[in-house]
N, C-alpha and C positions, 0 to 999 in steps of 0.2 A: 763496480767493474762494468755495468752494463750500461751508463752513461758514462763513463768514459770512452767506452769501444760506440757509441751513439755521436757523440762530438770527436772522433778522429773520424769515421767514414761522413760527419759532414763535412771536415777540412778535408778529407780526400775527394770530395765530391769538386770541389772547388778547381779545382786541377782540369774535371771535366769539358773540352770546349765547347760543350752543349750548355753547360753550366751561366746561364746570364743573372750577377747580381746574387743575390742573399735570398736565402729563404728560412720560414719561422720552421721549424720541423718541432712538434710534440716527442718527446723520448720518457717513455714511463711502460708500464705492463699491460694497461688497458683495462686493467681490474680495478675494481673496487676496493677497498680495504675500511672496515669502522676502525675509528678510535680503538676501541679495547681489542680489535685483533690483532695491532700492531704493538698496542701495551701487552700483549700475550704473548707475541712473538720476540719482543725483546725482554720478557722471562726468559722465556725457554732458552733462548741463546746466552743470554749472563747468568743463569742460572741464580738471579738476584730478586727479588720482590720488589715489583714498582707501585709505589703508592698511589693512588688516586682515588677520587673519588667520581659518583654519578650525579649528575647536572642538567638541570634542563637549558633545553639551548637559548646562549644570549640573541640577544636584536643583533641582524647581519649573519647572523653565520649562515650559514650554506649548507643545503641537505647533501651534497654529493657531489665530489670532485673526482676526474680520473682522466689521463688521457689518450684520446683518438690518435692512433699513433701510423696508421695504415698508411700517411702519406712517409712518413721514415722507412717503413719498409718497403713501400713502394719505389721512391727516389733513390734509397739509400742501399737498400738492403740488410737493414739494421731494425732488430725486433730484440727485446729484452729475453733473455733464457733465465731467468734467476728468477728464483720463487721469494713471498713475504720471509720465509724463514732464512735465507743464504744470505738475503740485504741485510739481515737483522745480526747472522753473525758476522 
């Protein structure tokens, strides 16, 4: 729900006639999240047990992705309200 409502106020932005061209906007919580807290949170919401296991990281992977979202709510007005657990149910 909270990118949804993130990509209609950038198509409303567009309407803007301050509005010149396209722009990249970031739409996410700004938060962090590991692996297993999102394999936790989609527990607790299906109420299912999800298998995995623990791994050391392969070549390429990335310590931490999240993102900078201050120009969406700057331009836009649009900031995420929904916690890891509400995406997950």
């Amino acid at each position: 729900m909270d990118l949804a409502a993130g990509h209609v106020a950038a198509v409303q932005k567009l309407s803007d006639p301050q509005c010149i061209g396209w722009r990249p906007y970031n739409l996410g919580t700004g938060s962090a999240h590991t692996v297993l807290e999102v394999v936790n949170a989609f527990e607790r919401a299906s109420g299912k047990k999800i298998p995995y296991k623990i791994a050391s990281r392969r070549e390429g992977d990335i310590t931490s992705s999240y993102a900078d979202c201050s120009k969406a709510k700057t331009d836009l007005g649009w900031e995420a309200s929904r916690s890891l657990e509400d995406m997950c149910e």
